[in-house]
N, C-alpha and C positions, 0 to 999 in steps of 0.2 A: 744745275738748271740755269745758271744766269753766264751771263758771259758779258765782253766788253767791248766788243764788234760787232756791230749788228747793217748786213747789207745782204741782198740776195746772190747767191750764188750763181755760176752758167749754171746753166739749164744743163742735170746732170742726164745720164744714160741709167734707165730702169733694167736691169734682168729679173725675168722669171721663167723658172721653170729651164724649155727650150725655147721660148718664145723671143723673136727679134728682138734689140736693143732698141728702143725707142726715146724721145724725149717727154717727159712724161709730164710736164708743166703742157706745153705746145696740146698734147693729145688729150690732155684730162679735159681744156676749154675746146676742141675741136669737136669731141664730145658729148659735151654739154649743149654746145652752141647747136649741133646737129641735130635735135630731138624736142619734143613739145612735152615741157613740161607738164604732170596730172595734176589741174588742183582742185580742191576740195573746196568749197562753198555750204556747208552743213549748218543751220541755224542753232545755237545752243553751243557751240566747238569755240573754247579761247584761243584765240589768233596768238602764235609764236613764234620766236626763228631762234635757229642756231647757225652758229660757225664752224662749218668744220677745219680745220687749220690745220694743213702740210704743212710742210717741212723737210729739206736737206740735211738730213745727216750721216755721215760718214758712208757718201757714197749711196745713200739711195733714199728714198722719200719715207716718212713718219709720219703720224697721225697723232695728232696733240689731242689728249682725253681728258677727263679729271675725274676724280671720286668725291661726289656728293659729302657732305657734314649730316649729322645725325639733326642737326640745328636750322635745317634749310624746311618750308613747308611742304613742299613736292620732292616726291625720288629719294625719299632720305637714302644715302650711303649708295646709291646706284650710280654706276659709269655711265657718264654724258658728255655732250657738247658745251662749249660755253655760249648761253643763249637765255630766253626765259620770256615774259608777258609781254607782245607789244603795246604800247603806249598810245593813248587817245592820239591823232591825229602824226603818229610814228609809220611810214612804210618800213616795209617788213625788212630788208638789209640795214637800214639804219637800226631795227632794234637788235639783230645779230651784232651788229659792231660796238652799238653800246654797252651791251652784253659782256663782251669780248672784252673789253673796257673793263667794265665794273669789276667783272669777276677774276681777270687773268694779267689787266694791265694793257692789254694788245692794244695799241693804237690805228685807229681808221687809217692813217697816211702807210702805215707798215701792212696792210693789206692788198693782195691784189686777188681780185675775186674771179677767178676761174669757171662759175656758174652754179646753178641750178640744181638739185633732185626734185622730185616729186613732194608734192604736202605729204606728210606723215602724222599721224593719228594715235596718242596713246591710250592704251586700253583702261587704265588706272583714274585718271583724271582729266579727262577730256579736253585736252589740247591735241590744236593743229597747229604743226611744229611747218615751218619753212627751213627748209634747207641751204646754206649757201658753202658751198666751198671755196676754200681759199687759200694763200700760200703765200706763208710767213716766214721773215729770217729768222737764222738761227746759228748761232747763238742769242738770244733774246732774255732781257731784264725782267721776265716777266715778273709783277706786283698781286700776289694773290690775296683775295679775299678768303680770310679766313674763317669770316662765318660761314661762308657756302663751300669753300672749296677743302676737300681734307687732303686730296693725294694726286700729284700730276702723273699722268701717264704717257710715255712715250713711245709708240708702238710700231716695229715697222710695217709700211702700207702692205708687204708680202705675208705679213700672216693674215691678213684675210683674206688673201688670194689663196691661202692654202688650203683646202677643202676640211683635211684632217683637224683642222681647229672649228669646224661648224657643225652647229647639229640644228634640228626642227622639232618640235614638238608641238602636239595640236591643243590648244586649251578652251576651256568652254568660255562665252560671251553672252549675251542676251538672247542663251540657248543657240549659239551654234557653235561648232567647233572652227577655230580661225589658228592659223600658224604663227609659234613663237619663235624665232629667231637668237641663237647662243653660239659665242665665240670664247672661248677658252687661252687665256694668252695667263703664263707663269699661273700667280696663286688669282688670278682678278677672271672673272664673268660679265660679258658683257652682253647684255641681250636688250629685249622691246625695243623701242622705236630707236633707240642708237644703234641697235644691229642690224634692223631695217633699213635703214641710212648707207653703213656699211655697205650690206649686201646689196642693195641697189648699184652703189660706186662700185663695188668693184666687179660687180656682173656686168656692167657696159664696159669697163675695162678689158676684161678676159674675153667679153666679144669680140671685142675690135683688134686684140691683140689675133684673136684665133684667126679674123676676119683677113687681117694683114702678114700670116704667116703663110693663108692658102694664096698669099697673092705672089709669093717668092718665088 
């Protein structure tokens, strides 16, 4: 995980599936920049953000994950973002990045923030999570905190494009049935508001991709 070079890469070429080569930094912020973000405004909901952090490696984009500690007060042992409470007078990407910081090492300056998803909502403990994406070099020093962090994950951005690694299932809420979202990658699960995350990104992605293949 650590390496001794740290600069970003060209802008590599993404394949999936049969769908055109595209530059996959350039279209993730096109995007992003193209769409109104939804957000939530709910009285009672703790304000949060996470980072989601790409990554070049070996030829095609990753998705930096981690696995909770038994020792952290929220999500114990559940696959997340690095992210967590913002801070009395913090807006919302300064506390993704200090986040990023605390828990991974990731420095603000080693960021470039590609944009936006929608507020997301956990069902557990009522945080509104802000989402930011972004895209980090790699090979990277990262400095893990060991009381929150147990296990880094590196995943490539093409399994959750891949359909066969997602399921749904509906669970009850304050009496209604609402959709859980589950990604299957080796022995690790990744679901709630991290797979909603997920599946958000890479549904505007296979949009756009589909969108630019009927364009050929």
């Amino acid at each position: 995980m650590m390496g001794n070079t740290i600069g970003f890469p060209m802008i590599p070429l993404f394949h999936h599936s049969n769908i055109p080569v595209f530059p996959m930094e350039k279209k993730i912020r096109e995007i992003l920049a193209c769409r109104e973000k939804a957000c939530i405004d709910q009285p009672g909901l703790v304000r949060a953000a996470v980072l989601i952090p790409l990554f070049e490696k070996n030829g095609e984009y990753h998705v930096l994950l981690t696995r909770r500690t038994e020792r952290v007060r929220h999500h114990k042992g559940q696959i997340s973002f690095p992210g967590g409470r913002q801070d009395h007078g913090e807006d919302l990407l300064a506390t993704a990045l200090r986040e990023a910081k605390e828990e991974m090492g990731i420095e603000e300056k080693d960021v470039r923030i590609l944009g936006e998803l929608d507020d997301m909502c956990t069902f557990s403990s009522d945080f509104c999570i802000a989402p930011f994406v972004g895209l980090i070099p790699y090979p990277y020093p990262f400095k893990i905190n060991r009381h929150e962090i147990e296990e880094i994950l590196e995943v490539p951005l093409s399994v959750f494009l891949d359909e066969t690694k997602f399921r749904e299932e509906l669970r009850s809420r304050n009496g209604e049935l609402v959709p859980v979202y589950f990604y299957e990658h080796d022995a690790h699960t990744i679901w709630g508001a991290t797979a909603r995350m997920l599946k958000q990104l890479t549904g505007l992605i296979s949009s756009e991709e589909k969108r630019e293949s009927k364009n050929i």
